[in-house]
C-alpha positions as CSV (number, residue, x, y, z in Angstrom):
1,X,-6.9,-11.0,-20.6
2,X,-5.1,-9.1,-17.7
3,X,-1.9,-9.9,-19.1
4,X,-2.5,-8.6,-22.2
5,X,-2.6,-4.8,-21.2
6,X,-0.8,-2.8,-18.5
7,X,-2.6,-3.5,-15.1
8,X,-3.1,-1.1,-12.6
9,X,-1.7,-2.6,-9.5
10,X,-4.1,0.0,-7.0
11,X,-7.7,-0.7,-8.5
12,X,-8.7,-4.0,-10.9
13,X,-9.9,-3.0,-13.9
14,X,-13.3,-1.8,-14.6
15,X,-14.5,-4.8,-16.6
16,X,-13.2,-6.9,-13.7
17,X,-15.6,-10.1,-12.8
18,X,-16.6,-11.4,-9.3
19,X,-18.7,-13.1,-7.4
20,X,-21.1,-10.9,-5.2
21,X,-19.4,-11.0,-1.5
22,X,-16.2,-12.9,-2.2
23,X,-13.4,-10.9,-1.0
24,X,-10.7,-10.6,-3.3
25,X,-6.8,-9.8,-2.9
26,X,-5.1,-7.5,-5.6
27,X,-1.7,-7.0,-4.8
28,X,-1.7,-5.1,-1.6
29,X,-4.9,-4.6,-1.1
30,X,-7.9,-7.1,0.3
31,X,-11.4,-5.8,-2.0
32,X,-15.0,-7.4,-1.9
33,X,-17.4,-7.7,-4.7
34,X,-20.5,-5.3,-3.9
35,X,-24.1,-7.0,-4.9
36,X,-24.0,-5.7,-8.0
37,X,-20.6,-7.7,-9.4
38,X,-18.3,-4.7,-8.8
39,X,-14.9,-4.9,-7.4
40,X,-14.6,-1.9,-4.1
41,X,-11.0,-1.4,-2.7
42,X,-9.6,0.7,-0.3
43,X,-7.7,3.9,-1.4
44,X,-4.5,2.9,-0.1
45,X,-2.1,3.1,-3.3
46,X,-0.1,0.0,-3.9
47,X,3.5,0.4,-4.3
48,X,4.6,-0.4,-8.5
49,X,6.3,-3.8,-8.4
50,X,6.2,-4.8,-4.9
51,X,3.4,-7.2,-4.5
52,X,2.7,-10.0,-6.4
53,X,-1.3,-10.3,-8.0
54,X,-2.0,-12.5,-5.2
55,X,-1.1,-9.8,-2.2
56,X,2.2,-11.7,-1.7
57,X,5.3,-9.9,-1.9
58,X,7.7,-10.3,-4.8
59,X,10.8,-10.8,-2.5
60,X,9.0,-14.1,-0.8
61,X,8.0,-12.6,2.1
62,X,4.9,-11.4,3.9
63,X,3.9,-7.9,4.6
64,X,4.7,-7.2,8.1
65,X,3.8,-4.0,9.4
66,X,5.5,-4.4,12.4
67,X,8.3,-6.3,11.0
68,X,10.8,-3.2,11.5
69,X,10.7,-1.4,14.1
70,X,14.4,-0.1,14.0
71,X,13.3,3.7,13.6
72,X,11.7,3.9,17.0
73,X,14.6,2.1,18.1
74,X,17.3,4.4,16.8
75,X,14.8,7.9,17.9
76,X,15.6,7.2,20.9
């Protein structure tokens, strides 16, 4: 059914089913089911295109945060 429409890459959709307490990864983002079968994320906004639906990154690799560090390198 997801395929179907545009998806929101930032929040699953409101119709979105889960399983009260599993923790669920949508694109950049880890979310958990509340008690009452509804998906809450964090606010964070996902970059369009960058992450796969799994929270894997389209180029193959894993986000790093502290992958590159080569602006504090060239500051200083």
């Amino acid at each position: 059914a997801l395929a179907e429409r545009e998806v929101n890459e930032s929040m699953p959709p409101a119709d979105y089913k889960c399983t009260p307490g599993e923790l669920i990864s949508w694109y950049c983002k880890t979310c958990r089911c509340t008690e009452d079968a509804l998906v809450a994320c964090p606010r964070q906004l996902c970059p369009q295109g960058e992450f796969n639906r799994d929270g894997s990154r389209r180029s193959g690799k894993s986000f790093d945060y502290e992958a590159d560090d080569s602006i504090s390198e060239s500051e200083e």
